[in-house]
N, C-alpha and C positions, 0 to 999 in steps of 0.2 A: 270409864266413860259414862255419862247422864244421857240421859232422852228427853224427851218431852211426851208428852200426848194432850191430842186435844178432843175432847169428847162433843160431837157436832148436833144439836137437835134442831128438828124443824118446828115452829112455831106459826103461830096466827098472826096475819101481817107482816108489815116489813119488822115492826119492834116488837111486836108479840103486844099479849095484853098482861094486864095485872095477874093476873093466875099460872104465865109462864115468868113473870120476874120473881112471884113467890116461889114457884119452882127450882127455876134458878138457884134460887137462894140457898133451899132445903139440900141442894145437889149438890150445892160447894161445899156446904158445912157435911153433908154426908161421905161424901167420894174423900174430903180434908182426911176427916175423925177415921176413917177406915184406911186410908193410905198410909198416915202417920201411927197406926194400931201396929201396924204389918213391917214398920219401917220399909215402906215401897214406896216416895214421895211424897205430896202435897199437892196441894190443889192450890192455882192461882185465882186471881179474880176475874170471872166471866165478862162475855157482853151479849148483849142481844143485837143483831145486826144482819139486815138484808134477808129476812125472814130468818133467820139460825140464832139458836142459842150456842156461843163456843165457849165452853170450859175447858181452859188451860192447866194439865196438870203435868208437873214438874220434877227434878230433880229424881228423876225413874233411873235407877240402877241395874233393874231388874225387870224387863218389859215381860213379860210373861208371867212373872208373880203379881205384877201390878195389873196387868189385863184381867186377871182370875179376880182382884180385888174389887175392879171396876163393874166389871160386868156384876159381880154378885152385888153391887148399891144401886146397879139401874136395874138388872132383874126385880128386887126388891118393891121400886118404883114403877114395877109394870113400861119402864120404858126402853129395855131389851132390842123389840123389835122395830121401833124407830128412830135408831143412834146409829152415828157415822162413830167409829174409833180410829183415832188417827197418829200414827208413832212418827215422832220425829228424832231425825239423830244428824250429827254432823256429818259434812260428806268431808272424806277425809280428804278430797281430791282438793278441794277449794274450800278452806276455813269460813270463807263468806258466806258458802251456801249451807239449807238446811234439805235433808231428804226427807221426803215423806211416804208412808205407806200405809192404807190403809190395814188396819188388824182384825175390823168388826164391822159392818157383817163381813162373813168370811168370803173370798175371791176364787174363782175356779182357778186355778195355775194353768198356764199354756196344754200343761201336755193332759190335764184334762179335758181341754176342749177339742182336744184331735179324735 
């Protein structure tokens, strides 16, 4: 089975400015060259939209080896702590639908919060 992930940044404005599309940029070709090192996916082509940068990254086999990969290109870029990491995967209940769960930052689980 494949994943998907999408890696969610907040930016300046609704489109961001010139310095988050160069961003952008640098992020697809980094998160690409490092997922494809690792054979843990690729990276698709972002957009900037509704204030968020979303970087589509793909064909994940292995979500937890690819999380390690990802986080260690935005650690890198200092942008760690202000990334949404988002795993997606088939619900097997309805072919139509995608599930999502967040991976990054991390989530307290229920019986934590009791």
């Amino acid at each position: 089975m494949t994943f998907g992930m999408v890696v969610r940044l907040p930016v300046n404005g609704a489109f961001g400015t010139d310095e988050d599309f160069d961003l952008r940029t640098r992020l697809e070709h980094d998160l690409d060259a490092a997922l494809l090192a690792r054979a843990a996916g690729e990276c698709g082509r972002g957009a900037t939209d509704a204030g968020f940068i979303n970087i589509p990254l793909e064909s994940i086999t292995a979500p937890d080896a690819a999380l390690i990969v990802v986080k260690d290109v935005l650690a890198r870029h200092g942008l760690l702590p202000r990334v949404t990491i988002v795993l997606e995967s088939p619900d097997e209940d309805d072919p139509d639908d995608t599930l999502r769960r967040v991976l990054w930052p991390l989530q307290p689980s229920p019986a934590d919060a009791a």
